[in-house]
Structure formats: C-alpha cells, structure tokens
C-alpha positions as CSV (number, residue, x, y, z in Angstrom):
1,X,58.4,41.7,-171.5
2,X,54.7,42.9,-171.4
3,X,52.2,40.5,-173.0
4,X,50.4,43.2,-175.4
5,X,47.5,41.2,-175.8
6,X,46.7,41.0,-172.1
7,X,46.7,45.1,-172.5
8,X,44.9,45.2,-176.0
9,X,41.2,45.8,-174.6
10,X,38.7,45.9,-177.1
11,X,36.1,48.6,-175.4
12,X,32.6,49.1,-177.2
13,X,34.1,52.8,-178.5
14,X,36.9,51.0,-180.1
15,X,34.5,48.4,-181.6
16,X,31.9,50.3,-182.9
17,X,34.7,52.3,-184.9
18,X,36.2,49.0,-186.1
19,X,33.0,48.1,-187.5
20,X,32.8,51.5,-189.3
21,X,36.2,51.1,-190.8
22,X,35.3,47.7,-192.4
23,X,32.3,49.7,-194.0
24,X,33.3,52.4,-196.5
25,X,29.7,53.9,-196.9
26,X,29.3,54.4,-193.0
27,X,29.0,57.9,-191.9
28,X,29.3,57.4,-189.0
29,X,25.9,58.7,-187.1
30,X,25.2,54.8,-186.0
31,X,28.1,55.1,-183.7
32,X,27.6,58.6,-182.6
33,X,24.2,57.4,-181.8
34,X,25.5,54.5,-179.6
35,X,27.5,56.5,-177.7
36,X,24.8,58.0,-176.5
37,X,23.1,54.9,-175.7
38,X,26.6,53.8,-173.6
39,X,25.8,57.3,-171.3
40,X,22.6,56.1,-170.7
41,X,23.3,53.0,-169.6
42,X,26.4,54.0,-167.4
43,X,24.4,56.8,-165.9
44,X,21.4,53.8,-165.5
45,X,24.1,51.4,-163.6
46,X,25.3,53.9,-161.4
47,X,22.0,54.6,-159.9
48,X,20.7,50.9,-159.6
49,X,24.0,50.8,-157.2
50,X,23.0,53.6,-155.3
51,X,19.6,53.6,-155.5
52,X,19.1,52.7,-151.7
53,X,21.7,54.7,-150.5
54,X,20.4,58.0,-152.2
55,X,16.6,57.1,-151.8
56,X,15.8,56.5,-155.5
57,X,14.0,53.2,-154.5
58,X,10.4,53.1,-154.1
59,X,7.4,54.7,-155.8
60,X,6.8,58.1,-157.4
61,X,3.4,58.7,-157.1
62,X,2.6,58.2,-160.7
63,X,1.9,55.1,-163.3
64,X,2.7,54.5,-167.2
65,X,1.1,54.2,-169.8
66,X,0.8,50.6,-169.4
67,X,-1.0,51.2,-166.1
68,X,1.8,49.9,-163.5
69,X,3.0,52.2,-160.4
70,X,6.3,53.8,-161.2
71,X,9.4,53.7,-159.5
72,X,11.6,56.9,-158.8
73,X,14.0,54.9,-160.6
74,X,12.0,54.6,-163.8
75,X,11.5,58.0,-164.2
76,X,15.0,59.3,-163.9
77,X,16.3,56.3,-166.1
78,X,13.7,57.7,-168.7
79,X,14.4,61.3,-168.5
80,X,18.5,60.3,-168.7
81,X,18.0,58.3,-171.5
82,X,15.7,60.8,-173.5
83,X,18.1,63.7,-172.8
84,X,20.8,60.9,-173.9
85,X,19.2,60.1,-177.4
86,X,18.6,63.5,-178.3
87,X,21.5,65.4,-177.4
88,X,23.2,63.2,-180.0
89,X,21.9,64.5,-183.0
90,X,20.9,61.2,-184.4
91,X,17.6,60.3,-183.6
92,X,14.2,61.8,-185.1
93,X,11.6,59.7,-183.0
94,X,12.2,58.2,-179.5
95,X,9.2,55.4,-177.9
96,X,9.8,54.7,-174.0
97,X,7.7,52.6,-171.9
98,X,7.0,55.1,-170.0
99,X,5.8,57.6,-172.4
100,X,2.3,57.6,-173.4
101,X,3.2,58.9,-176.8
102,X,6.1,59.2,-179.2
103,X,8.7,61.8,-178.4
104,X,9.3,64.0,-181.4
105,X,13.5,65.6,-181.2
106,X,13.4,69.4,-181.9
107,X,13.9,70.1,-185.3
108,X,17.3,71.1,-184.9
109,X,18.8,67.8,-183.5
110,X,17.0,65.3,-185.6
111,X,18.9,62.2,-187.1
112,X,17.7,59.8,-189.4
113,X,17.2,57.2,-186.5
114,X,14.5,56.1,-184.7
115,X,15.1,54.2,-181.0
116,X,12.4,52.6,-179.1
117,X,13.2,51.5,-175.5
118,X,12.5,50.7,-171.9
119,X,14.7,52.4,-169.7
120,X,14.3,50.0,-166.6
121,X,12.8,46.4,-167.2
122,X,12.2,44.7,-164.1
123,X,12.0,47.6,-161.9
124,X,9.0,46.1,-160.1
125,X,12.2,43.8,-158.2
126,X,14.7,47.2,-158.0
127,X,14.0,46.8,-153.7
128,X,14.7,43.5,-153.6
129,X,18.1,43.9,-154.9
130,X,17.5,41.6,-158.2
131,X,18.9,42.4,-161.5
132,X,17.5,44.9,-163.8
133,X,18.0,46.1,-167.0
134,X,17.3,48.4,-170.4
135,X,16.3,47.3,-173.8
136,X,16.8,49.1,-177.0
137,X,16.5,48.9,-180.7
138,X,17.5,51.8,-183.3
139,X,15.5,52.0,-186.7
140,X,16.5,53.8,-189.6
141,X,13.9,55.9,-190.8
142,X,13.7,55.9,-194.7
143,X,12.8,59.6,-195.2
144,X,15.5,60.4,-192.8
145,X,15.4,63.6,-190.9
146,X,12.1,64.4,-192.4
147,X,10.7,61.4,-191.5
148,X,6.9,61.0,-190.5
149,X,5.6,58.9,-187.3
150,X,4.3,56.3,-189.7
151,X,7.7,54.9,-190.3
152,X,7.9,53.7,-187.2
153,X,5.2,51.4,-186.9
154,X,7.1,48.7,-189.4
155,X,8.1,45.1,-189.3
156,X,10.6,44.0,-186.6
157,X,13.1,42.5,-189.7
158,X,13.7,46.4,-190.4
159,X,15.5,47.0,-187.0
160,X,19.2,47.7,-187.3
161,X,20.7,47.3,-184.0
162,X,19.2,45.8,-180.9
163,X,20.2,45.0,-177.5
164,X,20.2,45.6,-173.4
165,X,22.0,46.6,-170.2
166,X,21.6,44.4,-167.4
167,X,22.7,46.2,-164.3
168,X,23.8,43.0,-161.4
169,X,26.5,41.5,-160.1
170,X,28.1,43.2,-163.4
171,X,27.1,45.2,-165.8
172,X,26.4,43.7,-169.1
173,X,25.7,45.0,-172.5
174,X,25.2,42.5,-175.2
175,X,24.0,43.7,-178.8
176,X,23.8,43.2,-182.3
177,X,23.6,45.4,-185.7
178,X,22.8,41.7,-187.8
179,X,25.5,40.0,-189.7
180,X,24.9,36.8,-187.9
181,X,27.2,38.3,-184.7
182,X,26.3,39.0,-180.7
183,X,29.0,40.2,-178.8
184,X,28.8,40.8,-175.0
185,X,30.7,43.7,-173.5
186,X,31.1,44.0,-169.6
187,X,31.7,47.4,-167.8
188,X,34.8,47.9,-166.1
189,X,34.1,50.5,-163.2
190,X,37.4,51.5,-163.1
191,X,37.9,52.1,-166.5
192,X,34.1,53.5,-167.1
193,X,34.2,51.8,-170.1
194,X,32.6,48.7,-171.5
195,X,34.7,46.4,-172.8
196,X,34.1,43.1,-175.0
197,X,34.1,40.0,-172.8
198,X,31.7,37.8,-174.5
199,X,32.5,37.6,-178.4
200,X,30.3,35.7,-181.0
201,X,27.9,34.6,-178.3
202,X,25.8,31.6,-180.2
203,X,22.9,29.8,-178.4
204,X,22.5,26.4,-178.1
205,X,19.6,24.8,-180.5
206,X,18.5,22.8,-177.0
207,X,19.0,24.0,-173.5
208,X,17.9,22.3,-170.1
209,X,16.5,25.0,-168.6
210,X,12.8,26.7,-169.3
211,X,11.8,30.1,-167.9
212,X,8.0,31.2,-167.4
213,X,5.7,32.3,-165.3
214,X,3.7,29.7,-164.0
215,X,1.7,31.3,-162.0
216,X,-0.3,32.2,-165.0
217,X,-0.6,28.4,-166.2
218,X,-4.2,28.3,-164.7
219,X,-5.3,31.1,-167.4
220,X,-3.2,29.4,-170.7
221,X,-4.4,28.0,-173.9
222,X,-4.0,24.0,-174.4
223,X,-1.1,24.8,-176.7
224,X,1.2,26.0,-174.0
225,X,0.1,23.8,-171.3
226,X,0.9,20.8,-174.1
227,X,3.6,22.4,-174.3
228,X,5.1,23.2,-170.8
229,X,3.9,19.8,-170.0
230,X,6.4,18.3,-172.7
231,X,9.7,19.9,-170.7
232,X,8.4,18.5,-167.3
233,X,7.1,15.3,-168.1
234,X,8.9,14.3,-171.8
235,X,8.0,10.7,-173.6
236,X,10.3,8.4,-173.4
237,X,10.7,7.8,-177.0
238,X,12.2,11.3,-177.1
239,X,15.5,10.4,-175.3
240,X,15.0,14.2,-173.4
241,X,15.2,14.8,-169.6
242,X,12.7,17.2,-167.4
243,X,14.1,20.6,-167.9
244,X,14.9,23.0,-165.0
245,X,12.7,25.7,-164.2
246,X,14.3,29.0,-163.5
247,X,12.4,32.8,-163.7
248,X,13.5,35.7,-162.2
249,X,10.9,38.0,-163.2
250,X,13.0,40.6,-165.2
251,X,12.9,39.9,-169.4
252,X,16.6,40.5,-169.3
253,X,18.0,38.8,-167.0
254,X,15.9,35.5,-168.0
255,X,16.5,36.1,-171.7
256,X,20.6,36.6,-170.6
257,X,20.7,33.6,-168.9
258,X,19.0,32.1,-171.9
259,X,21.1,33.1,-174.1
260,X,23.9,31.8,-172.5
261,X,23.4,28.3,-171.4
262,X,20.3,27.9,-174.2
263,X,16.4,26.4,-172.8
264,X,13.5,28.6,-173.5
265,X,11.8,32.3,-172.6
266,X,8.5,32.5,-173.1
267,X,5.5,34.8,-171.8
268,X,2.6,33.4,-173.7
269,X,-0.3,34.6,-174.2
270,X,-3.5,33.8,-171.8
271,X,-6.7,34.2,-171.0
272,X,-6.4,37.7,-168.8
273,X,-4.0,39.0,-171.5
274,X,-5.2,37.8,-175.0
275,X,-2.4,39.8,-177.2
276,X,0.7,38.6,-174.4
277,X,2.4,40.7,-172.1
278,X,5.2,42.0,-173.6
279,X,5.4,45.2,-175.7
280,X,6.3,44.6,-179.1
281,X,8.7,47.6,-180.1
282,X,10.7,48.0,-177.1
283,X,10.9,44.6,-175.6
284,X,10.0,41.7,-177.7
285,X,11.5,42.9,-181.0
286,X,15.0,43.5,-179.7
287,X,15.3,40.5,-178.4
288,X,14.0,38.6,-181.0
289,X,16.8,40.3,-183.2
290,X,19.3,39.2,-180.4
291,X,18.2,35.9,-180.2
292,X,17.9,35.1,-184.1
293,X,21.1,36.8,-184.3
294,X,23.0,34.4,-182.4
295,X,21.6,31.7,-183.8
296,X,17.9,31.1,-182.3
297,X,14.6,31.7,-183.2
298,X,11.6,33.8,-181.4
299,X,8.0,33.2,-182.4
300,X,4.5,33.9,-180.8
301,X,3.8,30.1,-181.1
302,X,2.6,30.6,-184.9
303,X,4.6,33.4,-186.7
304,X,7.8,34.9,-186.7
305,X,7.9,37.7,-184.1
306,X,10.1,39.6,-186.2
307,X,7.3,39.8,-189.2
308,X,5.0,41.6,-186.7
309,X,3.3,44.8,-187.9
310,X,2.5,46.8,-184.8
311,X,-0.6,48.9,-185.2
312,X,0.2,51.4,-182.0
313,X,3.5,52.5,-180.3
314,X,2.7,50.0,-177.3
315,X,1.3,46.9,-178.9
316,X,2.1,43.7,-177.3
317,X,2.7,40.3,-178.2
318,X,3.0,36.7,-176.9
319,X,6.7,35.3,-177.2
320,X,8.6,32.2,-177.1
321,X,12.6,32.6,-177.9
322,X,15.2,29.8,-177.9
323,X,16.9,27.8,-179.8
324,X,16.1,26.3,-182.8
325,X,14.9,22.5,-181.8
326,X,13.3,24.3,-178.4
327,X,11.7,26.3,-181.0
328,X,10.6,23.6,-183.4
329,X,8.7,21.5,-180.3
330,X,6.8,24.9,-180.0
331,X,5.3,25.2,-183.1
332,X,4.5,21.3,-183.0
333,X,2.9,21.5,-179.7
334,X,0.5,25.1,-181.5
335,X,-0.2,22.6,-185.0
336,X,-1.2,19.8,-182.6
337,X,-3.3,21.8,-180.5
338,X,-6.3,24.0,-182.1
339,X,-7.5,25.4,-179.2
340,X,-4.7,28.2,-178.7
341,X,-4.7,31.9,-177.6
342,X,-2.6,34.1,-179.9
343,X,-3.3,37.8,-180.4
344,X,-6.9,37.8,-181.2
345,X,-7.4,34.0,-181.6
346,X,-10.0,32.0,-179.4
C-alpha cells in the first residue's frame, strides 16, 4: 500500500492557499501577488544555470544606480521580475536595485501592494560559479490602488512578507508573512514547483560561526573591532570558544547559512561608507523580517533595523543580524565603546 504521506507534497501554491483558508478576510491578492514572485524566481534559476552556456555572464556595458558595473544577468533578472510584478495586477509601486527611480504600474494593473527588491544579489561572483540570489519584501499601501509614492518610504515593522531565492546547488526560497513562522521551500526541477522542505526554521540565540568582510576592518569604528575581537579572541570568564569565520560575499547565501546553523551577519558601517553598505528597502529590511521572524534579532549596532525610516528609495544602512545572545554582545560592545560609526555618527 502506498504511504500517502511520502506523496502529500506541500508546494508553495498549495501553501499560500492554506494560509488563505485559515484567514476569512483574505482576498486573496497576497497570493496572486506571490505567484508572480515564484515566476520570477524560476525564470531567475534557470538562467543562473545557463548563464555560461547561453552567454548571459559578463558585463553589459552599463552601471546602477548604486554605481557598480552591471551584469547581463542583472538586467534580464530585472526586466523578468518587473514584467513579473506587474502583470499580476497586485502591485501599485515596484523599487529594484537597479532602477534609479520607483517604477509606477499603469493605472490599469495597479494593486494595493508595494514590492521592493533586488533581482540578483551577489552577481559581482555570477562567473565564478558561487551562489546568488533575490531578495524581496511586499508592503501594503494604505490608500491602496490610489496610493501616493510617499507610502513607501515607511518603517521596516510595516512590511508584510519578506524573503529570497538563492539559486546553488539547489534552489531555495525561504520567506515569511510574520506570525512568528519561516518556512523554507526547495524547487524541484522536475516538478517546476517549490515545495516546503524546511518548516518552522528557528535560529539559534548563539552560533559558532561569524560572517564579515574583513577586509574592511582597517576602516571600522572601535565598536566593531571590540567587537569582532570578542568572537576571535573571547575572555575566559565567558566559557565561549573562537568562532569560525566564513563569508561568501553574496547577502543571501551568508544570511542562509546564518540562519541555519545561527553565528552572526554583519556589514557594519566604516569609515569609506559612513551610512553601511547595504540598501535599506530591498536588502536589509527583508532580512531583518526573516531573521526576527524566526526567532533572532537585526540591529545597526544601536537601534532596531526594522524602526528605520528611509528618507530615499536607496538609503542604506549598517547591519548586524543573529541570534539573540549574538545580538546582545553587539549592543554591549556599541554601549562600551563611544567612539562608533553609525549612519551619521562620528
């Protein structure tokens, strides 16, 4: 007799509709609006595979808004995932990376949903073969379809759903619309569907492992070094061992590995970049709603990443995520150390 359970897959499709049938009020347009998100990312994965073989590797002759050379790569991911978004019916705004300004949906296929992403973190390693991914978060706008561009520059605690794609040895969506839950879905190629592998993923309040760029420790505030210093070199009297160092260079394949066997992200800020690296919107905010999510904490070294304000569309900010004792020795190292760099600080 066949075991059913072995045959009872649980894909993302089937998931999201689950969630909508334990919420009356739902209409529905939050899992419409993800499906379009799945298309993106399955049309992003199949290219990263391909990319050598079809010549979508290398540069394309132009740079982003944040200045950096873009690959051939990131402009098809963006254009995919743009066409994606809006072809749903569900979104009003759209903020990408690699997009100097918002992208306003024709009045006719506006939703009461704003999405911010980046279509393909880490591309600056897509020719080396190393794993790259997309970030997302969806906001719902309060004036709806009607809504103005100001409601999009709001605190990261309004997001609804956040999470990414990372496109490797597999290709992993993990996300979150709150309630305390992460689940990690895996596609199956032959299936072309996602399908939940990684339920309930919590993250350790201490991990082993630490993951930053140290080439940038010559240019840090005494904070982090204090800080940084602690994993490598810990008292004594706090019963800890050294912690690993491990960076790959792509936000979401450190911050996956981070969340999954706990130890600490970080990209601090420093003396060549004051506000931090990251962009607040697309990057750091959805991960800081994953991470708190499932169980950790993500802070600039003095605040709550998720209370940030963003004045523009590509803001940045510095960020340490974790879990919550990695987090707690971060704050201690800022309060013992006055001479830190955070946002506009000295």
């Amino acid at each position: 007799m066949t075991d059913h359970h072995k045959t009872n897959i649980m894909t993302l499709t089937r998931y999201m509709l689950e969630q909508q049938r334990k919420h009356p009020e739902a209409t529905g347009d939050l899992t419409i609006a993800m499906n379009g998100v799945q298309v993106g990312c399955k049309f992003v994965e199949s290219c990263v595979r391909k990319a050598r073989l079809v010549n979508l590797v290398g540069l394309a002759g132009n740079t982003n808004v944040q200045g950096e050379d873009q690959k051939k790569l990131d402009v098809l991911s963006n254009e995919m995932f743009v066409n994606a978004m809006m072809s749903s019916g569900k979104f009003a705004f759209m903020v990408s990376e690699e997009v100097d300004d918002i992208v306003v949906v024709p009045e006719e296929l506006r939703g009461k949903y704003c999405i911010t992403f980046d279509p393909l973190d880490g591309s600056s390693n897509i020719d080396a073969g190393v794993n790259v991914g997309t970030i997302f978060g969806i906001w719902r706008l309060p004036s709806g379809p009607q809504a103005t561009v100001d409601e999009i520059l709001v605190p990261g605690s309004e997001i609804v759903a956040g999470g990414y794609c990372m496109y490797g040895s597999s290709c992993n969506m993990v996300l979150t619309f709150g309630n305390n839950s992460v689940e990690g879905f895996t596609l199956d190629p032959a299936l072309g569907e996602f399908i939940l592998t990684h339920p309930n993923i919590r993250i350790p309040p201490r991990g082993k492992i630490y993951s930053v760029n140290e080439g940038n420790s010559l240019y840090w505030d005494d904070a982090t070094k204090a800080y940084f210093d602690s994993l490598k070199f810990p008292s004594p009297e706090s019963g800890l061992k050294p912690y690993s160092a491990r960076y790959i260079g792509s936000m979401v394949a450190d911050v996956h590995r981070t969340l999954l066997y706990g130890g600490v992200f970080a990209y601090p800020s420093d003396r060549k970049s004051r506000s931090g690296k990251l962009r607040i919107l697309y990057e750091s905010f959805p991960m800081a709603f994953i991470i708190e999510q499932a169980g950790g904490r993500a802070i600039t070294g003095i605040e709550r990443v998720l209370d940030l304000v963003p004045k523009h569309i590509h803001d940045r900010c510095p960020i340490f995520l974790g879990g919550t004792d990695d987090m707690a020795d971060v704050e201690a190292a800022f309060a013992n150390n006055s001479n830190w760099l955070n946002g506009t600080q000295k």
